[in-house]
C-alpha positions, 0 to 999 in steps of 0.5 A, spaced: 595 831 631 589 827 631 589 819 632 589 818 624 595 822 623 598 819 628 596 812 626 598 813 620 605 815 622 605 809 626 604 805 620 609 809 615 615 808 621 613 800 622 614 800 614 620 804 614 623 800 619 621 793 614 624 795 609 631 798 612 631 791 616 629 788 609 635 792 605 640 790 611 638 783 609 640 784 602 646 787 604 649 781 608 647 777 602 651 781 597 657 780 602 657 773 599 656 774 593 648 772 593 645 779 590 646 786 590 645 791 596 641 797 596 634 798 598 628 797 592 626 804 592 618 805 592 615 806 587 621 805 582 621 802 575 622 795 574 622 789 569 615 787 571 611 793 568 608 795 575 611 802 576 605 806 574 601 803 579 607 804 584 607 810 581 600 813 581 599 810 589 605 814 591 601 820 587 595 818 591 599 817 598 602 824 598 595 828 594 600 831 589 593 832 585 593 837 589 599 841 589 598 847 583 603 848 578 604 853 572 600 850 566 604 844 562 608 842 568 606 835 572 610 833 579 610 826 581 615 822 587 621 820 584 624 816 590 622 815 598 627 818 603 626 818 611 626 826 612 629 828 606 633 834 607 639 837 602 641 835 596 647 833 591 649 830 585 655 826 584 659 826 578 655 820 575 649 821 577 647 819 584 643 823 588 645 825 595 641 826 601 641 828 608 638 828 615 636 833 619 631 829 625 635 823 623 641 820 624 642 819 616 645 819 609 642 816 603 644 816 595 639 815 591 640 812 583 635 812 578 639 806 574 633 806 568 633 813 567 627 813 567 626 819 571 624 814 578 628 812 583 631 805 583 634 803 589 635 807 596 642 806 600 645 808 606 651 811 606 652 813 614 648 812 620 648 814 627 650 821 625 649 827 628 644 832 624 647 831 617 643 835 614 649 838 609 651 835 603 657 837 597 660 833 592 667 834 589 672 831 585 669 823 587 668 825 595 662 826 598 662 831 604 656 831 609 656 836 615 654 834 623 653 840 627 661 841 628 664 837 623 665 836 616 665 828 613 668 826 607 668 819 604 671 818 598 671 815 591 663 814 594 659 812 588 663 806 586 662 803 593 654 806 594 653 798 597 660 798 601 661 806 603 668 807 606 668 810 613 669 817 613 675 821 614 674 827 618 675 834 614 674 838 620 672 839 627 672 845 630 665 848 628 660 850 635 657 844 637 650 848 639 644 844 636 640 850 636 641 852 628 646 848 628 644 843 622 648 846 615 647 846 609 653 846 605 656 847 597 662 848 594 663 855 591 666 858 583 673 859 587 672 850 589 672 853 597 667 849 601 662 853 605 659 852 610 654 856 615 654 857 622 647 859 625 646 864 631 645 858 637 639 861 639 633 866 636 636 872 638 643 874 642 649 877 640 655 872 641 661 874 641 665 868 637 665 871 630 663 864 628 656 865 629 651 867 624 655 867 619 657 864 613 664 860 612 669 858 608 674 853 607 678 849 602 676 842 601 682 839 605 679 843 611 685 848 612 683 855 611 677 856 614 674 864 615 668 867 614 665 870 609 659 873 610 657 876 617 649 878 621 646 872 618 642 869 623 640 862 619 642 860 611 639 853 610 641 854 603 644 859 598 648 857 590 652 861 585 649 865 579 651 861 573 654 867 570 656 872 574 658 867 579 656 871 585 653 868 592 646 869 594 643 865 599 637 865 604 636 867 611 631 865 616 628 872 620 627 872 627 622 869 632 617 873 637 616 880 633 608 878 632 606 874 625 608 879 620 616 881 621 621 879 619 620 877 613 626 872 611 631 875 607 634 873 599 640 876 600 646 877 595 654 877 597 658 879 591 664 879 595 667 877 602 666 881 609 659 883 607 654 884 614 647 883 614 644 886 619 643 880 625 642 881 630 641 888 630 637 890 623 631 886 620 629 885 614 634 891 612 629 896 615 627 893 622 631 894 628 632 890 633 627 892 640 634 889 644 640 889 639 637 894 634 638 901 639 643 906 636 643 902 629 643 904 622 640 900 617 644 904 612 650 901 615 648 894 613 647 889 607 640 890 606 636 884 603 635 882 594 628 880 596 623 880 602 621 872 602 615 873 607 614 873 614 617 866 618 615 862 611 622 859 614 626 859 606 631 854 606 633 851 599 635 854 593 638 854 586 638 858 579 635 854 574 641 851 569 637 846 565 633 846 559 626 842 560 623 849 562 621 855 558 628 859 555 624 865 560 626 860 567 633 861 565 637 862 571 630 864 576 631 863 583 628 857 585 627 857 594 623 851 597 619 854 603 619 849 609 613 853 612 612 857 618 611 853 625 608 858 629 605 863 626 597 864 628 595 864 621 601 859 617 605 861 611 609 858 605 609 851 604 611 852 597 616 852 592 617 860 589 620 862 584 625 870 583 626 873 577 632 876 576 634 883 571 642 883 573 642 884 581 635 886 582 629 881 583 624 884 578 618 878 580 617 874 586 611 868 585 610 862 587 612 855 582 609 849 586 604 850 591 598 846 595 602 843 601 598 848 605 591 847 604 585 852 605 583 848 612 591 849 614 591 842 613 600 840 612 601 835 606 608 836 606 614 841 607 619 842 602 626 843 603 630 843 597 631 844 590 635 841 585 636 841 577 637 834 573 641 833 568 634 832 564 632 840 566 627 837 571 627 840 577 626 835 585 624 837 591 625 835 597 619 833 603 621 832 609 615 831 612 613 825 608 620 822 607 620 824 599 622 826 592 618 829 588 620 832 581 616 837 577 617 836 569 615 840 563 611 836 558 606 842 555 608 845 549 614 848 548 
């Protein structure tokens, strides 16, 4: 990292930090009755009429005119969130965010419906990695690395949260792999993976590398998916109900395998290779000896070699064309060790029943020619209005992506 980076990095942690002391202020302030709590998101609307500047200085910050989409659509910053990472909707519209190299949980609200964020509240602190966010039936549920949270009746108290309660606490407390994604399935069962707590090994705890479920009172837990090194996100198809989900390859096989996997679990007690088989061809040098490929669930698509794919979602909204419909949309966070980097992108799958037909990239230009990073995305989610948010840990942000070109 060059001294400007850092500098900046400085800068932007110094104003992070006055504004969180800011909305603390706000929030003591509320406690008698002087104003509401919550902070004032960056570049959000308000009465004044100086929300396109704000807007086009976060525009700037962040090089979006850099960012390259099909024709017709835009993208700009929808909310400022310190390492934006999962995602949800409440029933009334708030948007929920985790953390994964904080110890945070936000709700942002766009009360204007403007299409940028108005205020920013943190939910919880001093958590540990929660990434994880679902949402039902007015709880929030956030997901440390070896438990599950709920805080109930969350969105009528956004400037007062309840302390949480504890749904379950039995998963592995290892850090590596240990941060989850988390989302209730059709059948109303929460479902939560555990990654392998380490690049390669075969554990003897079922628990690991897989995908679990439960109900949403925490009884019930089993595993639904098996040999899943590391899910960071996965959804429902809309119509079929079936679970896909993404799956990170492992490290130190050279730059070009294993790819990460879209891997598609009609049903329970599927097995998908790891740590045996990679890529639903490739044996492991160690693990793989005496394998068969043809014994395991081979992968829907091939997402490319350490592009480290973590959120998804099929597109259930109607701002884009009618042919978007139902597409697989998967963040790629981006390779870390690769000599040559990949990902750093937003791709998009086409489906034609249960088979990927096309796999292109939706939204690119965070990994510039120089191999200079602008951002990372993490995850992806539809608004009400059929635009689509991605998250960007690295710069702490929320984009969203319109279409706004003929129809």
């Amino acid at each position: 990292m060059n001294f400007n980076s850092l500098l900046f990095k400085q800068l932007h942690i110094m104003n992070w930090i006055k504004k969180s002391t800011y909305a603390f202020l706000i929030a003591a302030l509320s406690a008698t009755g002087c104003s509401d709590s919550g902070e004032k998101a960056p570049g959000s609307g308000d009465s004044t009429g100086t929300a396109s500047g704000q807007q086009d200085e976060l525009f700037t910050r962040y090089q979006l005119d850099k960012i390259k989409l099909p024709p017709g659509f835009s993208i700009s910053v929808y909310a400022e969130v310190p390492n934006a990472r999962s995602m949800c909707w409440g029933d009334n519209g708030t948007l929920f965010v985790g953390n994964r190299n904080a110890d945070k949980v936000y709700a942002v609200v766009d009360n204007d419906q403007d299409g940028k964020a108005d205020t920013v509240y943190v939910i919880d602190s001093d958590l540990q990695t929660p990434n994880g966010v679902a949402f039902r039936d007015g709880s929030l549920y956030v997901a440390e690395i070896s438990r599950i949270l709920r805080y109930d009746s969350i969105e009528s108290r956004l400037n007062n949260p309840p302390k949480p309660k504890v749904v379950y606490d039995k998963y592995p407390t290892d850090a590596h792999h240990g941060w989850k994604f988390i989302a209730f399935g059709p059948d109303g069962k929460l479902y939560v993976p555990v990654g392998a707590p380490c690049n390669i090994c075969d554990r003897k705890e079922p628990v690991y590398a897989s995908i679990t479920r439960m109900n949403p009172d925490g009884t019930g837990m089993e595993i639904y998916a098996k040999g899943v090194r590391n899910s960071v996100g996965f959804a429902w198809h809309p119509d079929t109900k079936e679970l896909w989900f993404t799956d990170n390859g492992r490290d130190q096989l050279g730059d070009d395998i294993p790819n990460d996997e879209l891997n598609h679990a009609p049903q329970a007690g599927m097995h998908f290779g790891y740590p045996y088989i990679h890529q639903g061809d490739t044996p492991d040098p160690e693990f793989g000896k005496g394998k068969n490929a043809g014994d395991y669930a081979a992968p829907a698509q091939l997402l490319g070699p350490h592009v480290a794919a973590l959120g998804m979602r099929f597109y259930t909204g109607n701002m884009f064309h009618a042919e978007y419909k139902n597409r697989i949309i998967i963040a790629q966070h981006g390779s870390w060790n690769r000599s040559q980097p990949i990902g750093y992108r937003v791709m998009m799958a086409t489906l034609e029943g249960n088979k990927v037909v096309k796999y292109e990239p939706f939204a690119e230009g965070w990994l510039q020619p120089n191999n200079d990073v602008l951002g990372r995305p993490v995850d992806v989610e539809i608004m009400k209005d059929g635009s689509l948010l991605i998250s960007d840990d690295k710069n702490g942000a929320i984009y969203r992506v319109v279409y706004d070109g003929n129809k």
